[in-house]
C-alpha positions as CSV (number, residue, x, y, z in Angstrom):
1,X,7.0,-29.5,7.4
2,X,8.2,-29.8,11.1
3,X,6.5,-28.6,14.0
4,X,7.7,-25.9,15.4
5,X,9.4,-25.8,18.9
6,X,8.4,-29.1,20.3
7,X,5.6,-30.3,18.0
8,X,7.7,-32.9,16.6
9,X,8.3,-33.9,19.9
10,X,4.8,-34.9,20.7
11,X,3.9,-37.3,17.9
12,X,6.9,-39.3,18.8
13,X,6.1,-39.5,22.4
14,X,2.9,-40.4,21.6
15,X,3.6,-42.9,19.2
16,X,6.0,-44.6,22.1
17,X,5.4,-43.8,25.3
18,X,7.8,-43.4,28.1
19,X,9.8,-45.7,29.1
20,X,8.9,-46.5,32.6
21,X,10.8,-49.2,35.1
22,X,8.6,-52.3,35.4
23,X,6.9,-51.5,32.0
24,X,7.8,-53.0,28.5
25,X,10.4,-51.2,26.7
26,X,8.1,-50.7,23.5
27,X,9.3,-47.5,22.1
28,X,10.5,-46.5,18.7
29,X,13.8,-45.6,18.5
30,X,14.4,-41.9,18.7
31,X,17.2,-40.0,16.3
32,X,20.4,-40.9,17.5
33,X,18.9,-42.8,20.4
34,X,19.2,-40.1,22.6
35,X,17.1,-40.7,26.1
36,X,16.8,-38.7,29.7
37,X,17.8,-41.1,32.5
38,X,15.7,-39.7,35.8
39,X,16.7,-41.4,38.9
40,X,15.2,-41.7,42.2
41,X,15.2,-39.3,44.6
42,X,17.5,-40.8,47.0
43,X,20.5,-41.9,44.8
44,X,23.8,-39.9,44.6
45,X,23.8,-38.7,41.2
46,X,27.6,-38.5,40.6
47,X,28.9,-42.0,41.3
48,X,25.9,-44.0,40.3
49,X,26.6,-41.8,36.8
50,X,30.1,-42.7,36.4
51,X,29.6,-45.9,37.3
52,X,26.8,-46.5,34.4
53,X,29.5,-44.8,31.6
54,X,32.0,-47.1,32.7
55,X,29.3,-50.6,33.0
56,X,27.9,-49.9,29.7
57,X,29.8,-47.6,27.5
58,X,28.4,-44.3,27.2
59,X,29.3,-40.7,27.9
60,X,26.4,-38.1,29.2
61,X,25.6,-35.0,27.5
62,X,24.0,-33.6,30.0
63,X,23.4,-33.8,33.7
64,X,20.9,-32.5,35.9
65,X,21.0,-31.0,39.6
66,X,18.6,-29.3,40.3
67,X,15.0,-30.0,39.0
68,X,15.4,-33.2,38.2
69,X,17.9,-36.2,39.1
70,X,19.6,-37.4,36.1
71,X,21.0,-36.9,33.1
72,X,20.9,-37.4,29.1
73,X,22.7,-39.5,26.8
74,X,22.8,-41.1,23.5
75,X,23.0,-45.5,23.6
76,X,21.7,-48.4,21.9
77,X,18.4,-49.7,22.8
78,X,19.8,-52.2,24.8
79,X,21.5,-50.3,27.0
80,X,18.1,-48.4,27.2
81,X,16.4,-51.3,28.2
82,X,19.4,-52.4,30.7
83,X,19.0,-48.9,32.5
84,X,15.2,-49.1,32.8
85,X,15.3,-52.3,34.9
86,X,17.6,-50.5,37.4
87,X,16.3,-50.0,40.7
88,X,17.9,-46.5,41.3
89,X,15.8,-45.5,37.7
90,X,12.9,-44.1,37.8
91,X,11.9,-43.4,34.3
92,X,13.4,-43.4,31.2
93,X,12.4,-40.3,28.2
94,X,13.2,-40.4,24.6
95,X,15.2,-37.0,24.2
96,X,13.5,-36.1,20.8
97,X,14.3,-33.2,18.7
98,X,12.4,-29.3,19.3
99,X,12.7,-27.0,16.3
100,X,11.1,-23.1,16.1
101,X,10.6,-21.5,12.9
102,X,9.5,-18.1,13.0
103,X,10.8,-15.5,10.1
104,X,12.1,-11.9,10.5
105,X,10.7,-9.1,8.4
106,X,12.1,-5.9,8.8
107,X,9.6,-3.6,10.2
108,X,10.5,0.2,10.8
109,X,10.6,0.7,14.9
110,X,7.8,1.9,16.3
111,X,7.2,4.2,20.0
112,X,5.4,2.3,21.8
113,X,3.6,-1.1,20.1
114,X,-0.5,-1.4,19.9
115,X,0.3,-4.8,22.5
116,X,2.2,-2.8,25.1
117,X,-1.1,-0.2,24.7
118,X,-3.6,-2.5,24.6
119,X,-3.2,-4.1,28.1
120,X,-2.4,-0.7,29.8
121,X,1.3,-1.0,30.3
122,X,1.6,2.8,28.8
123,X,-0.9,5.4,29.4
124,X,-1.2,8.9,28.7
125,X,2.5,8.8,28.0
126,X,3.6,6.9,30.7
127,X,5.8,3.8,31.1
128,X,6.8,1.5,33.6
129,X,9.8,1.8,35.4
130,X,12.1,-1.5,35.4
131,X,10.8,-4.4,37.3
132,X,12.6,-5.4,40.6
133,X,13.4,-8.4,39.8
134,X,14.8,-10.3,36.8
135,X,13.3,-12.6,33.5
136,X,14.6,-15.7,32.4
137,X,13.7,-15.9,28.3
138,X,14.2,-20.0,27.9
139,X,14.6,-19.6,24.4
140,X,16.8,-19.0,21.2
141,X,18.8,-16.9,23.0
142,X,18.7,-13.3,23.1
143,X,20.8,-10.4,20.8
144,X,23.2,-9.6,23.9
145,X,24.1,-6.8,22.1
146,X,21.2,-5.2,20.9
147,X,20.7,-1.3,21.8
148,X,17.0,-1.6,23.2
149,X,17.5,-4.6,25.5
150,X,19.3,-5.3,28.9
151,X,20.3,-8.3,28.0
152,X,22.5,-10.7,30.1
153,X,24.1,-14.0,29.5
154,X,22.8,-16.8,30.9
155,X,22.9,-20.3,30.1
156,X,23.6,-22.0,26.5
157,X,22.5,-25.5,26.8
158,X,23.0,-25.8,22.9
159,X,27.1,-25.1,22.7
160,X,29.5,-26.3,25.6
161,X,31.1,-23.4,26.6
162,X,28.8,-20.8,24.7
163,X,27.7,-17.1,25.3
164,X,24.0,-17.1,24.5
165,X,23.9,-15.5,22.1
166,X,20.8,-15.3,19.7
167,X,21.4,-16.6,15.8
168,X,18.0,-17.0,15.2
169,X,16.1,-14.5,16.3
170,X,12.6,-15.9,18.2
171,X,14.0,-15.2,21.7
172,X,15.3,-11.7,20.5
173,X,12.0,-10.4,20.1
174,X,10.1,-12.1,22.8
175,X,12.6,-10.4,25.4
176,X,11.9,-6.7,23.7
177,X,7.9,-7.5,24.7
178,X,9.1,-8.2,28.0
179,X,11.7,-5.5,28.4
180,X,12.5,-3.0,25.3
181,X,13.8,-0.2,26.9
182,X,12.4,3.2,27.3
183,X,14.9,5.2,25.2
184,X,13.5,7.1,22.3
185,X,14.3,4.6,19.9
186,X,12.8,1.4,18.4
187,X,10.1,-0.4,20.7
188,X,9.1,0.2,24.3
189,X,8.0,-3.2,26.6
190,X,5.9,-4.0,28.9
191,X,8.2,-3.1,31.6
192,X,11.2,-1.4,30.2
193,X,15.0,-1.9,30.8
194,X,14.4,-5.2,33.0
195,X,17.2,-7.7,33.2
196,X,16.5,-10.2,30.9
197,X,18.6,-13.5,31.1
198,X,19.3,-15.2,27.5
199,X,18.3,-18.6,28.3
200,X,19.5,-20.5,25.0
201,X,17.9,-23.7,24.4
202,X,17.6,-24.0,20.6
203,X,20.2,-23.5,17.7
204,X,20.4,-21.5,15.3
205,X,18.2,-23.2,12.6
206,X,15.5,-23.1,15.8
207,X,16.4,-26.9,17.0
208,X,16.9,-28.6,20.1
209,X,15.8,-31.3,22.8
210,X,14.0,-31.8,25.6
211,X,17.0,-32.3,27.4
212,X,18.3,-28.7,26.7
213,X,15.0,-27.2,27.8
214,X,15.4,-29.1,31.1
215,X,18.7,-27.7,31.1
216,X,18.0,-24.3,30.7
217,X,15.1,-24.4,33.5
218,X,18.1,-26.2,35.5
219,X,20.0,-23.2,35.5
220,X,17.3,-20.9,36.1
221,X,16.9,-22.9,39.4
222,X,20.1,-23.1,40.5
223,X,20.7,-19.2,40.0
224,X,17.4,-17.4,40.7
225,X,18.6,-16.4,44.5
226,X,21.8,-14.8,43.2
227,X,20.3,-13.6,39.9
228,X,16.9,-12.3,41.1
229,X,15.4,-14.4,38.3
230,X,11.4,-14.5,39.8
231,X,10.2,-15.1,36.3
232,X,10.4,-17.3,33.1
233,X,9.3,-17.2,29.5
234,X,8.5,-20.1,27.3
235,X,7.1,-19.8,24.2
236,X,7.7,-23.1,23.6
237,X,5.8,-26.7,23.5
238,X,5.1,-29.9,22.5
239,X,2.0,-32.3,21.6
240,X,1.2,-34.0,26.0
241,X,-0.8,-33.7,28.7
242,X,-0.8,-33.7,32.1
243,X,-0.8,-36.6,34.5
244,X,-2.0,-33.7,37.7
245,X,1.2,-35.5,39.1
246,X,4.2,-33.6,38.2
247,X,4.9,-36.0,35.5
248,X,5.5,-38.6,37.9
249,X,2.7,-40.6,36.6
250,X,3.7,-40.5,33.5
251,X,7.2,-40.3,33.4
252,X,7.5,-36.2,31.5
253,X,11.2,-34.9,32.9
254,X,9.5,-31.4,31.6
255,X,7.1,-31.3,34.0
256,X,9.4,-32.8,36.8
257,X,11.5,-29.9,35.9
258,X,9.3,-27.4,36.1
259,X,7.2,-28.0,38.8
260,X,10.7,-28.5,40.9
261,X,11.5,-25.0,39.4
262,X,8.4,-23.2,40.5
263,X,8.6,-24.7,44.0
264,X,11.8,-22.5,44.6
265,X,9.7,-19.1,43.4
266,X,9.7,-18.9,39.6
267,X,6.6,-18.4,38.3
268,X,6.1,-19.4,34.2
269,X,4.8,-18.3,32.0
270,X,3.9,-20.1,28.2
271,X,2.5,-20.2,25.3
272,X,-0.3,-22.3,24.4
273,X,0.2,-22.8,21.5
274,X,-0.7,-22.3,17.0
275,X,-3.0,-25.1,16.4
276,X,-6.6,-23.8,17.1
277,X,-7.4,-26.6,19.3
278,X,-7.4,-27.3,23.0
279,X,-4.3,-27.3,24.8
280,X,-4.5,-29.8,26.8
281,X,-3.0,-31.8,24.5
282,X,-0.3,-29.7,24.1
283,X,2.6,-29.2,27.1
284,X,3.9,-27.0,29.0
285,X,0.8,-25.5,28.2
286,X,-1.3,-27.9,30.2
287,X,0.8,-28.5,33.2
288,X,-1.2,-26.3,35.9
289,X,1.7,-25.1,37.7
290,X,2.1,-22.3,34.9
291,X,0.1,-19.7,33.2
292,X,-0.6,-20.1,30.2
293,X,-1.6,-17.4,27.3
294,X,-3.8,-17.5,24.4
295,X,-3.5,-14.8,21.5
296,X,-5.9,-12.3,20.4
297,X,-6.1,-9.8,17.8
298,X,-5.5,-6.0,18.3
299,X,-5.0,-3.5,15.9
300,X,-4.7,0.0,17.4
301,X,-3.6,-0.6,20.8
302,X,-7.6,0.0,22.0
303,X,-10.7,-1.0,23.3
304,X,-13.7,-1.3,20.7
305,X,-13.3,-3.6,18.2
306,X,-13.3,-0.4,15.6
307,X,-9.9,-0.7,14.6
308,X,-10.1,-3.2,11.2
309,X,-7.6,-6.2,10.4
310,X,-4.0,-5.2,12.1
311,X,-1.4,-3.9,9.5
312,X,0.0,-7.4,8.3
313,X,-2.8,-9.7,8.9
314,X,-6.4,-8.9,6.8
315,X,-7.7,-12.3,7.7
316,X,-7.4,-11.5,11.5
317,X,-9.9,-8.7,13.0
318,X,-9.5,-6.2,16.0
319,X,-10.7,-7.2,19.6
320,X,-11.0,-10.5,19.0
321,X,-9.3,-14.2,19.9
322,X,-6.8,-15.1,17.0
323,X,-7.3,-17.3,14.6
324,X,-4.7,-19.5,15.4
325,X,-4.4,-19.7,19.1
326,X,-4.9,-22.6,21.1
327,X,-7.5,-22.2,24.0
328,X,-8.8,-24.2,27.4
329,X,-11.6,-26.4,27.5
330,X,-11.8,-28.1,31.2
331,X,-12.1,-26.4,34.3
332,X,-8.5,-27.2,35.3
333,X,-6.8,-26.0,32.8
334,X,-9.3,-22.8,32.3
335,X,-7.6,-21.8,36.1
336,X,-4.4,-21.2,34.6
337,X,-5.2,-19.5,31.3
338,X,-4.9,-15.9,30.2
339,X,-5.1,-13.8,27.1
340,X,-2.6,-11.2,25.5
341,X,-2.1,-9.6,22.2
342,X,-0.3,-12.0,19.9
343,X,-1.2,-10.9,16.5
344,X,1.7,-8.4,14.7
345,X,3.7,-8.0,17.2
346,X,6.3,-5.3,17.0
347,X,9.2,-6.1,19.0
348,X,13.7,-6.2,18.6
349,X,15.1,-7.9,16.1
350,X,18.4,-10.1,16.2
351,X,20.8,-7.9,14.7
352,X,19.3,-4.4,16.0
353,X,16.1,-3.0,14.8
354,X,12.4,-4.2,14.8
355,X,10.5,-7.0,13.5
356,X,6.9,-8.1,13.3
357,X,6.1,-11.8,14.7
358,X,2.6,-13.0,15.6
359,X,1.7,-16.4,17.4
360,X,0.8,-17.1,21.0
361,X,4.9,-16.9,21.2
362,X,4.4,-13.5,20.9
363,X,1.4,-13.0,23.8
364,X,3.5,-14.7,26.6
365,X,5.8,-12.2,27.2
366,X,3.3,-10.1,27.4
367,X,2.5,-11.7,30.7
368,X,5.8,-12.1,31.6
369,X,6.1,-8.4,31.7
370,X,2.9,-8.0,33.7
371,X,3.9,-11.1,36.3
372,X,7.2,-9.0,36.8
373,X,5.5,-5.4,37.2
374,X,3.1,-7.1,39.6
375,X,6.1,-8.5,42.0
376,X,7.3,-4.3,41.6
377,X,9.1,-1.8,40.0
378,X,11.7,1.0,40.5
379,X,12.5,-0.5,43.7
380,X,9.0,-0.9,45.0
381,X,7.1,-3.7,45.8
382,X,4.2,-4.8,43.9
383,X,1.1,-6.5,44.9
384,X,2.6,-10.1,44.1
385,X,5.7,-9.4,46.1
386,X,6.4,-12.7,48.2
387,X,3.4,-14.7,46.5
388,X,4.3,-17.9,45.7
389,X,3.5,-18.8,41.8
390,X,0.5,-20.3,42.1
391,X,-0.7,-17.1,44.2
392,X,0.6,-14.9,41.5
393,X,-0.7,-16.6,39.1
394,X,-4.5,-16.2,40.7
395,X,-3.7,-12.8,41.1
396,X,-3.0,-11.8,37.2
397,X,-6.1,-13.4,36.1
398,X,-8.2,-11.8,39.0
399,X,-6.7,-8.5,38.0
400,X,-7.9,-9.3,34.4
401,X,-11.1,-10.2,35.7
402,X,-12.0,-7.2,37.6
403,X,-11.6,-5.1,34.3
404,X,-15.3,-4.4,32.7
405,X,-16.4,-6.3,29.6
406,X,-15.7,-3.0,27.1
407,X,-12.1,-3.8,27.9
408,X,-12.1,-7.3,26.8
409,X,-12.4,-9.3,22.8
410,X,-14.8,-11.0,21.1
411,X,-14.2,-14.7,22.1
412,X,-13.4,-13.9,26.1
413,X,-15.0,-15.3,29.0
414,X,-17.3,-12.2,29.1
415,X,-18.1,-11.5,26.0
416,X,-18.8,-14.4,24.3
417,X,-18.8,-17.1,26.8
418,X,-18.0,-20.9,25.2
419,X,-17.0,-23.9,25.3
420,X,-13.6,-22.4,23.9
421,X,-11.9,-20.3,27.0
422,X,-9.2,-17.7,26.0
423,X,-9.4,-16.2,29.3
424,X,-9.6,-12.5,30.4
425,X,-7.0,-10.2,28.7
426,X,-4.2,-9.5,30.9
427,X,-4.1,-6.1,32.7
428,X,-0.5,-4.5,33.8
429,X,-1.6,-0.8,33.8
430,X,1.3,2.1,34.8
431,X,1.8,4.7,37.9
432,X,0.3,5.3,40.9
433,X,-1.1,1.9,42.7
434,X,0.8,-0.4,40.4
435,X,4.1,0.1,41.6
436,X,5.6,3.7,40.8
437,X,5.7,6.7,38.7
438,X,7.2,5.8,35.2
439,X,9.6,7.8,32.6
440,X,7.7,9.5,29.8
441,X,8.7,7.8,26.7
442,X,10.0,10.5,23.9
443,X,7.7,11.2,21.1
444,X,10.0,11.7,18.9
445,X,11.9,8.2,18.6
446,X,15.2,7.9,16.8
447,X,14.2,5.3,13.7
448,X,16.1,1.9,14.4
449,X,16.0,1.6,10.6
450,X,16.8,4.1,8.3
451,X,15.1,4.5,5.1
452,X,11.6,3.4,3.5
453,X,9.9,0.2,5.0
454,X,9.3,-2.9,3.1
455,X,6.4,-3.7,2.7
456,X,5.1,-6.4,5.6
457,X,4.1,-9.5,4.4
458,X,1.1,-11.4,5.2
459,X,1.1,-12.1,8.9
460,X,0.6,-15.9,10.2
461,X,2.8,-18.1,12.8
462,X,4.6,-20.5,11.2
463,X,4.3,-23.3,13.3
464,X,2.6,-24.7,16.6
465,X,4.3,-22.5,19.4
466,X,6.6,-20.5,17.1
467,X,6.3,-16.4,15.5
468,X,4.7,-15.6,11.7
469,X,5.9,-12.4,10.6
């Protein structure tokens, strides 16, 4: 079985390296020998790209402007190799397939999810308001026309020419954690009614590139003045580390990309991934210029560990780190780490309704909603308003911090303190002090799916970065 997201991505960098100029050209061919061309800083990207179709004979499929300097292509390995010795090159990237495989159970909506109560972002009926700025979900794409999400499109980087739109359903329910809306019906998120922008950068069987993740966080970039956009999801990764250099060292677009991105304001915020292992061999997860979330287990939206396995999961427990999640190990990457709930996850489903998804896909946009409340909501400004990302960043995991032991998991920093760090659980909290007074969410919620619920199924992510059920 493939990897999901990027894990299939990883074993063939691995296995070949990055082409870098001045270094052999020893890499295995990739499918389709399809590469990322970065160039130099300095060099004019249009001419000296229509000048390399015309020398060598090959047409790009994608170009970059604003987070990197170059583009993506397919050619022969000889051209590869022609391209790497060029002086206006500065490294050369196999383009290698990404795939996401989650499924979608139908599960009967609920109010307001036991994630969304476990981290405080509803209390004693409360809600947020909608967050002041906008989300970027870099993604499958979100259901633009599904009832419990403000969903705009964005960006496809998978169709030329294409709306956005969701076929396969991950990114769908990762924007209702962010931003279900607070209407009576289905699921509420963390901070309800936010813009979400559908960021699509895998098809509809859950595939794609490296090259069309760098293009969506190209766009992102280029429109986060005129679109608000201060935050972005990815639940999304690949086998890597980092170089501490911005992937200059070693030649990672990704991580050119995104630390370019966060320089102009966006904070990220990812998954770290399925594999129960440390995720510093696993990127973006280990790139310290985003925060990173680990999943633990919840079962009735409280404090306690009292409240048994969660409803489609007996082997996980209640209170404590998941099974399955990925965790920090060294002191660098334990700086950027925070925990959320990830384990049955109620959120939208593509095609209206709810599903139930678990993974540490599922506990990043849990942050995401809580780095958006912090910049502020319902028009006023939060405590992270005009931090930089690495500031806000600090700040979510010294709010989570400052919150007593009782509130935490078995497995935290607190509680059970090892060499496995899951970090604090993430804090977001509603009304007075965190931003404003919030819309009482109806108690008696309109069903977004009529009739008897099937029974769930067993509850496990299906893949490295990707949902379960």
């Amino acid at each position: 079985m493939r990897r999901s997201l990027l894990g299939i991505v990883a074993t063939s960098v691995l296995a070949g390296g990055l082409v870098v100029v001045g270094a052999p050209a020893a890499v295995s061919e990739p499918p389709d020998e399809s590469y990322i061309v970065v160039f130099n800083d300095n060099v004019e990207q249009a001419p000296k790209v229509r000048a390399l179709e015309r020398a060598n004979g090959i047409a790009t499929d994608r170009e970059f402007r604003n987070v990197l300097n170059g583009f993506s292509a397919r050619m022969p390995g000889a051209v590869r190799d022609r391209l790497a010795q060029d002086p206006d090159v500065a490294f050369i990237a196999p383009d290698l397939p990404v795939r996401a495989l989650p499924s979608d159970p139908v599960q009967s909506g609920e109010n307001v999810p036991t994630g969304v109560k476990r981290i405080e972002a509803e209390s004693a009926g409360l809600v947020n308001k909608p967050s002041n700025v906008s989300v970027a979900i870099i993604d499958t794409g979100i259901d633009l026309a599904h009832s419990d999400l403000n969903a705009v499109a964005g960006k496809d980087c998978i169709t030329n020419g294409g709306t956005s739109q969701d076929t396969h359903g991950h990114g769908t329910h990762v924007a209702g954690t962010v931003a279900a809306r607070n209407n009576g019906a289905g699921v509420v998120g963390v901070v309800p009614d936010t813009t979400v922008y559908s960021v699509r950068v895998l098809n509809s069987e859950g595939d794609g590139t490296i090259s069309s993740v760098i293009c969506g966080i190209d766009w992102v970039t280029e429109n986060s003045v005129g679109l608000n956009i201060k935050v972005a999801n990815m639940s999304l990764g690949t086998v890597g580390s980092s170089d501490g250099n911005c992937g200059a060292t070693k030649g990672d677009p990704m991580h050119l990309a995104v630390c370019q991105s966060t320089q102009q304001g966006i904070t990220y915020v990812v998954a770290a991934g399925n594999d129960a292992t440390d995720f510093a061999t696993a990127i973006p997860a280990a790139y310290p210029e985003v925060l990173t979330v680990t999943a633990m287990s919840d079962s009735d939206g409280a404090p306690g560990g009292t409240g048994g396995a969660p409803s489609c999961s007996s082997n996980q427990g209640d209170d404590v780190a998941a099974t399955f999640s990925n965790y920090a190990t060294s002191t660098v990457d334990r700086a950027h780490t925070v925990a959320a709930p990830g384990v049955c996850i109620a959120s939208t489903r593509r095609g209206g309704g709810t599903t139930l998804l678990s993974g540490t896909s599922m506990a990043a946009p849990h942050v995401a909603g809580a780095v958006a409340k912090c910049i502020g909501t319902g028009g006023i400004a939060g405590p992270c308003d005009g931090m930089t990302p690495a500031q806000i960043i600090q700040k979510i995991r010294s709010d989570a911090a400052a919150k007593p032991a009782s509130f935490g998991f078995t497995g935290d920093a607190v509680n059970s303190p090892t060499a496995k760090h899951y970090g604090r659980l993430v804090h977001v909290g509603v009304g007075a002090g965190d931003g404003s007074p919030t819309d009482p969410e109806p108690t008696d919620p309109e069903p977004t799916d009529p009739g008897p619920s099937p029974t769930p199924p067993p509850c496990q992510p299906t893949g490295s970065f990707g949902g379960g059920c």
